[in-house]
C-alpha positions as CSV (number, residue, x, y, z in Angstrom):
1,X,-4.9,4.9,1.1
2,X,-4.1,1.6,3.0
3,X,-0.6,0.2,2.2
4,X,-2.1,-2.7,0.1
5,X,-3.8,-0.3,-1.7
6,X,-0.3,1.3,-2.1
7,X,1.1,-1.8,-3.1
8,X,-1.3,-3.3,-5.2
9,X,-1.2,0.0,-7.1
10,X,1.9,-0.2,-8.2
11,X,2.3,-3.9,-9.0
12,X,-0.8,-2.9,-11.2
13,X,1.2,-0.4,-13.1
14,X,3.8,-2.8,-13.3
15,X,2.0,-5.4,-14.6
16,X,-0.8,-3.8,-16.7
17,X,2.0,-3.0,-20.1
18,X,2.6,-7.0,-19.6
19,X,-1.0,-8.2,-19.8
20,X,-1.5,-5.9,-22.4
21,X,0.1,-6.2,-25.0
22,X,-0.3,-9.2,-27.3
23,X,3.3,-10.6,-27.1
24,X,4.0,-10.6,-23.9
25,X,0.7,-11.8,-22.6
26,X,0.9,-15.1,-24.0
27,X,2.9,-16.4,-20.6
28,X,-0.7,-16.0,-19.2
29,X,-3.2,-16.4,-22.0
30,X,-6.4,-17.7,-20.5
31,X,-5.6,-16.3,-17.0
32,X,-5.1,-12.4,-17.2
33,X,-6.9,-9.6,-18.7
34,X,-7.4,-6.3,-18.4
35,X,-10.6,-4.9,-17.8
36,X,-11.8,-1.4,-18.4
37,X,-14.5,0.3,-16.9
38,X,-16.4,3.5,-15.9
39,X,-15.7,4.1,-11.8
40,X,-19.3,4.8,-10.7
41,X,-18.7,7.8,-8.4
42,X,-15.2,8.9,-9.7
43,X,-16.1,9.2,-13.1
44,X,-12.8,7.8,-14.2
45,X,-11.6,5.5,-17.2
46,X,-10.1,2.3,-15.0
47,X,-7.8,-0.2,-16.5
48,X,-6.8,-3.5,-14.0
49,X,-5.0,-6.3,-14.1
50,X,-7.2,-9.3,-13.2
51,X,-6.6,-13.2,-12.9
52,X,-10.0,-14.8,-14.5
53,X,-11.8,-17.8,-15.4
54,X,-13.9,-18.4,-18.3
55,X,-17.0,-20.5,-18.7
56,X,-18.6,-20.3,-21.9
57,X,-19.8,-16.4,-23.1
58,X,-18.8,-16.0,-19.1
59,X,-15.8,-15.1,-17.0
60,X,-15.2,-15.1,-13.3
61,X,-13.0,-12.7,-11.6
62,X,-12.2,-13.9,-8.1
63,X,-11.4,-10.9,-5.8
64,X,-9.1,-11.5,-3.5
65,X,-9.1,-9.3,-0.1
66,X,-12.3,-8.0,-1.1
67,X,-13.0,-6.0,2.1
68,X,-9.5,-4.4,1.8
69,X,-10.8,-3.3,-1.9
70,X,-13.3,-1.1,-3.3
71,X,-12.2,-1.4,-7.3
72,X,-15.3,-4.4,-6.9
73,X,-17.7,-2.3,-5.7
74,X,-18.3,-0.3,-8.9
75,X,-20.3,-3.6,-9.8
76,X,-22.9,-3.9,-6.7
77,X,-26.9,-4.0,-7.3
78,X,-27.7,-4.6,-11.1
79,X,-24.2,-4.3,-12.6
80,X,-22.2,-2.6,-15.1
81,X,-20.6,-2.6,-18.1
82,X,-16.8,-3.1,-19.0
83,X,-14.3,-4.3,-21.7
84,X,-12.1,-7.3,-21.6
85,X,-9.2,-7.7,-23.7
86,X,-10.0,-11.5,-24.8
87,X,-7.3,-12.9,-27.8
88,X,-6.0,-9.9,-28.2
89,X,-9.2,-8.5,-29.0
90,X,-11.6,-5.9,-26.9
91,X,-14.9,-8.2,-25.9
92,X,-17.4,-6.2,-24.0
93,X,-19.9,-7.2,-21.4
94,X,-21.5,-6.7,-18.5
95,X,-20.8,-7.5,-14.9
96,X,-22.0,-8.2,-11.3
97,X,-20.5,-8.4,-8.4
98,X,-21.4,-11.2,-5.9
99,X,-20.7,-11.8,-2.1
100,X,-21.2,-14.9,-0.9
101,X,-19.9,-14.7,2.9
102,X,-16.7,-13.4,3.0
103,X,-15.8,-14.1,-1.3
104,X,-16.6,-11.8,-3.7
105,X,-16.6,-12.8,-7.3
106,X,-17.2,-10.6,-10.0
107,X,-19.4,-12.4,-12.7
108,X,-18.7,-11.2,-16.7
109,X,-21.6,-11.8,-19.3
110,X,-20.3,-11.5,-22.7
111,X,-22.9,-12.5,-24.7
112,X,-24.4,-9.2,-26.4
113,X,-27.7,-11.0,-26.9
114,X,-28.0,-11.1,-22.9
115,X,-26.1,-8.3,-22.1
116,X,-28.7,-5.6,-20.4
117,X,-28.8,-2.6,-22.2
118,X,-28.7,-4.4,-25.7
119,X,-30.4,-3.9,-28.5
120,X,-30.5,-6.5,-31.4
C-alpha cells in the first residue's frame, strides 16, 4: 500500500460518518455521497466518500489520481452496480468507468428503467 493509499484511507474513515449521516451532510448536499458497492475480486462490501455531479437520472464521479487508485477499477468493461445515498435516501444504479487519456470518470445511471440487469 502506497502512502496515498495510506492517507486517503484514513481521511475516508474520517470523513465517511460526516457524509453519512443526514445532519451533518447538509454542508455538502449536492457534492458528496457515499457509494456502496461489491469489490469485483475482493469480494468485499465498500463504502467511499466521493465528490459528484449530477445530470439528470446521472451522476459523475471524477477520480482524481486515477493511476495511483484502483477503488475505479471495479467499474471497467460493462460496469457494475452500486448504491448512492441521494437526500438522505439509498438510490441504486449502475456504473462505468471511463478513461479518456489520463481522466477517469466514473459514470452513474440511476434510472431503473435503463439500468442493465432490470426487469420492469
Amino acid at each position: 500500500m502506497t502512502l496515498l493509499q495510506r492517507v486517503a484511507r484514513i481521511v475516508n474513515l474520517a470523513v465517511l460518518p460526516i457524509v453519512s449521516s443526514p445532519r451533518l451532510n447538509r454542508m455538502s448536499a449536492g457534492r458528496m455521497t457515499v457509494v456502496r458497492y461489491t469489490g469485483r475480486r475482493s469480494g468485499r462490501a465498500v463504502a467511499l466518500p466521493v465528490a459528484y455531479r449530477a445530470e439528470h437520472e446521472r451522476l459523475i464521479i471524477d477520480v482524481a489520481l486515477p493511476d495511483k487508485k484502483a477503488w475505479w477499477r471495479n467499474f471497467t468493461g460493462s460496469g457494475a452496480p452500486l448504491t448512492v445515498m441521494l437526500d438522505g435516501v439509498e438510490r441504486s444504479g449502475h456504473a462505468v468507468a471511463v478513461r479518456d487519456g489520463g481522466q477517469v470518470r466514473i459514470e452513474v445511471d440511476l434510472s431503473p428503467s435503463e439500468t442493465p440487469g432490470h426487469r420492469g
